[in-house]
N, C-alpha and C positions, 0 to 999 in steps of 0.2 A: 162372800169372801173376796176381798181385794185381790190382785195379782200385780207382779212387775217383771220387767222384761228384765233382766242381766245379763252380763256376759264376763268370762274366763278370760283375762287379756295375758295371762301366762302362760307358760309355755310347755306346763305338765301337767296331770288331768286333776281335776283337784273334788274332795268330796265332804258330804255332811252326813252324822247321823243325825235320822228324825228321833225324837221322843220317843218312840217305838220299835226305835233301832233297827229302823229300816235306811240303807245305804244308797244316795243321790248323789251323783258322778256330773262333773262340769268337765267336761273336755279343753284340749287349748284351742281358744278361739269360739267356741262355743256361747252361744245363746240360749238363751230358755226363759220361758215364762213359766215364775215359780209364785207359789203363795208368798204372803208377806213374814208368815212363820220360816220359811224356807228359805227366803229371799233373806231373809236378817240375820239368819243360822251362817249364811255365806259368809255375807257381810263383816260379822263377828272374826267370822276364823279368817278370813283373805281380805282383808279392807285396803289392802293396796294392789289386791290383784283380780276381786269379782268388784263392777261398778253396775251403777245401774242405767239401764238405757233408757234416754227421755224418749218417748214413742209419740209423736201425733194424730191428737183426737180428728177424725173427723168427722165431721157436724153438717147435717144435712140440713141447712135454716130453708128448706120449702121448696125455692125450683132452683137449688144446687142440687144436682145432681149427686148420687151416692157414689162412695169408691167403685170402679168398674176392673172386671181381672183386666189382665196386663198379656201381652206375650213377649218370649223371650226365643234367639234361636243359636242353635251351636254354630256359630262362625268358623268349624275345620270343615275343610274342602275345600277352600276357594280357591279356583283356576289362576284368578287375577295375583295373588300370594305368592311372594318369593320363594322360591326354594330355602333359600338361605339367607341367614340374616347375623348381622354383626355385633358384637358384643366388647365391649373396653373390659381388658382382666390383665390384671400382673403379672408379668415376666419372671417367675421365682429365681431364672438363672442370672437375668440380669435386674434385677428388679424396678426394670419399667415397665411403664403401663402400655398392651399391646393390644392392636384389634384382632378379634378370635371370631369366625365364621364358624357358627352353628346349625342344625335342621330345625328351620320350620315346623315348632310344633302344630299348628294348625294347618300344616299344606296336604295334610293326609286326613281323607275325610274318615269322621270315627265317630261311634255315639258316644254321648257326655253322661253317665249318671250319677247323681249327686244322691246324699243319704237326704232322708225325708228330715223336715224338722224335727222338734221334742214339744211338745206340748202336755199340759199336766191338765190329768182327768179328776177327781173326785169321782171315789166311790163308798162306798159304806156297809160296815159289818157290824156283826153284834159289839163290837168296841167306839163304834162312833164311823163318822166321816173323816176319811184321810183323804189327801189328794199322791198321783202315783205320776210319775214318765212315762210316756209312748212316744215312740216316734212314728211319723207316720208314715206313708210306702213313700217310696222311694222315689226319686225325682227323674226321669231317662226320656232325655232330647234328641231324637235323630239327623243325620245332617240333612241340611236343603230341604227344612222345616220349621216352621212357627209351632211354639207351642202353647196351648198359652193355660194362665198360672191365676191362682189367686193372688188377689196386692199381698197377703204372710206370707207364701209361697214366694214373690217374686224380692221380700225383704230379706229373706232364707236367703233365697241364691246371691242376692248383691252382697251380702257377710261374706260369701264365702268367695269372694275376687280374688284373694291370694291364693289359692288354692290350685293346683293344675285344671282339675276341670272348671273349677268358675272361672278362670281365664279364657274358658273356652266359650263361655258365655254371654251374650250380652241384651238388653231391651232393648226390642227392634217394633218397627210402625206393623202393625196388626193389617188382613189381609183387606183389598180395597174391591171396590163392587164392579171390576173391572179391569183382569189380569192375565194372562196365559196358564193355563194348565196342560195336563196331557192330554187334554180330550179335544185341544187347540188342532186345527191342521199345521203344520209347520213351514206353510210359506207366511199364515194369519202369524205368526210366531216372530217371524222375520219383521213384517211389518211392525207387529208392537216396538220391537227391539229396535228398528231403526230408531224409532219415533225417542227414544227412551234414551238412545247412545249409540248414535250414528259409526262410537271410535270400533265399536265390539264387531271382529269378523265374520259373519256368514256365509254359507255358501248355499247359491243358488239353485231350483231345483237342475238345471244340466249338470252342474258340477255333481248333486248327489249322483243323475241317471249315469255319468260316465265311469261315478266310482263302482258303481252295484254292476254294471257291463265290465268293467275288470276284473272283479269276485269271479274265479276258479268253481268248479263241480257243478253238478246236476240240477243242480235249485234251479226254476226259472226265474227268467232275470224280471219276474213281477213280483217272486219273494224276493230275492235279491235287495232288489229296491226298496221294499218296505220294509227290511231289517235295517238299511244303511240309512234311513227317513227317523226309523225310530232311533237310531246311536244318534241321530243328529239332533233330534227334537232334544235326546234328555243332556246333552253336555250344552246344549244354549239353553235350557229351563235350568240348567244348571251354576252357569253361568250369568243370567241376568238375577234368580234369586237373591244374589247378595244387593242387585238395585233395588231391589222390591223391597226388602226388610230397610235400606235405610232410608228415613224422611228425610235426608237432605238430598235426594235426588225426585225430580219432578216426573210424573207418572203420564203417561198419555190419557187423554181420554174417549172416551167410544168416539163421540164426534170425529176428532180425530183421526183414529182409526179409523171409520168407518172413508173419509174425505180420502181416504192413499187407496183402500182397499176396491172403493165406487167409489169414485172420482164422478164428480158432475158431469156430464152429459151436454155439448153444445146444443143447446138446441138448436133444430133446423130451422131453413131459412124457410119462406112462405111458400115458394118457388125456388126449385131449384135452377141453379146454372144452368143447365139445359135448357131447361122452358123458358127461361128468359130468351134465351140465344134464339 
């Protein structure tokens, strides 16, 4: 059985009966990969409003590599992200055109979940083979996270850009074999982060030891310290994460790192100063 992708480019849900009077729903904006019987059922009834999508083959000719997943990450929370942002709308009282300061939908971190696609199964009863709609689970991106997606899964989420949550999404560089995590110590942390964007603020370990010696009660100042180490590890893990997802920014490498972290060692001389003298 052939298949073709389509899509609803109106703006109300629109539907077909099958032969068997079974009822197939195209949402607005919606995509779906439908049979050719199903696909032409559309076609028929909406020829100016279901089109069909040219999809690209691709063709593994020997050591091309096959399509590989993809990852995508929710872009709300970031530090670096205005609060507020400006928008041109007309003055209904006087009808010019005014700038209007709004919130930052993404300056608040939140998880994105999008509905799962529709793909069409074939199944079969004593009436013959028919094919049905399923969607599949559901799509849920946490902030200050990679996720990562099958290439249909990642052509799902790209359909869905106008949408509030796929605005909240984007394709970002998948994770590299050499990055910080929590299990980083947080001066190792500092170092990458220098290396990576010298402009992004840290604070030193005294500055943490002096702020965890401020903290009021009972704790000693060794928990202290290590609750004020750990707020500080996740709001700079937090904050270079948006470097890390984009590949136009250049990544440090171990060498690197390791050159600020151990730094070379003069070697000594044969004889020291002394002996000489």
């Amino acid at each position: 059985m052939q298949f073709k992708r389509i899509k609803n480019h109106g703006d109300s849900q629109l539907y077909i009966l099958t032969d068997d009077k079974r009822r197939i729903a195209l949402d607005p904006g919606q995509e779906m990969t439908a049979s050719e019987d199903i696909a032409g059922k559309f076609f028929a009834m909406y020829p100016s409003l279901v089109r069909p999508i040219e999809v690209q083959k691709t063709v593994n000719r020997g050591n091309v590599a096959p399509v590989e997943n993809v990852y995508f990450a929710n872009l709300s929370g970031n530090p670096a992200a205005p609060e507020m942002l400006t928008r041109r709308v007309p003055d209904h009282k006087t009808g010019a055109v005014i700038d209007e300061e709004y919130a930052n939908p993404i300056k608040k971190a939140r998880e994105a979940k999008m509905r799962g696609r529709l793909i069409q199964t074939e199944f079969t009863n004593q009436h013959g083979t028919f094919t049905k709609n399923e969607r599949m689970k559901d799509l849920v991106f946490p902030p200050f996270q990679r996720t990562e997606v099958s290439p249909e899964d990642a052509f799902h989420i790209e359909s869905m850009s106008s949408k509030p949550e796929g605005r909240l999404m984007k394709r970002v560089r998948g994770p590299s074999d050499f990055e910080p995590n929590y299990e980083w110590d947080y001066e190792d942390i500092v170092i990458y982060t220098n290396l990576m964007d010298d402009s992004i603020q840290t604070t030193s370990m005294k500055g943490l030891k002096d702020k965890a010696k401020g903290i009021g009660g009972r704790a000693t100042l060794e928990t202290k310290l290590a609750a004020v180490i750990a707020e500080a590890k996740h709001e700079l893990l937090t904050r270079i994460f948006f470097h890390l997802i984009d590949d136009k920014v250049r990544l440090p490498t171990y060498e690197e790192f390791m050159s600020i972290k151990h730094p070379h060692q003069v070697e000594e001389p044969a004889e020291s100063p002394e002996a000489v003298a």
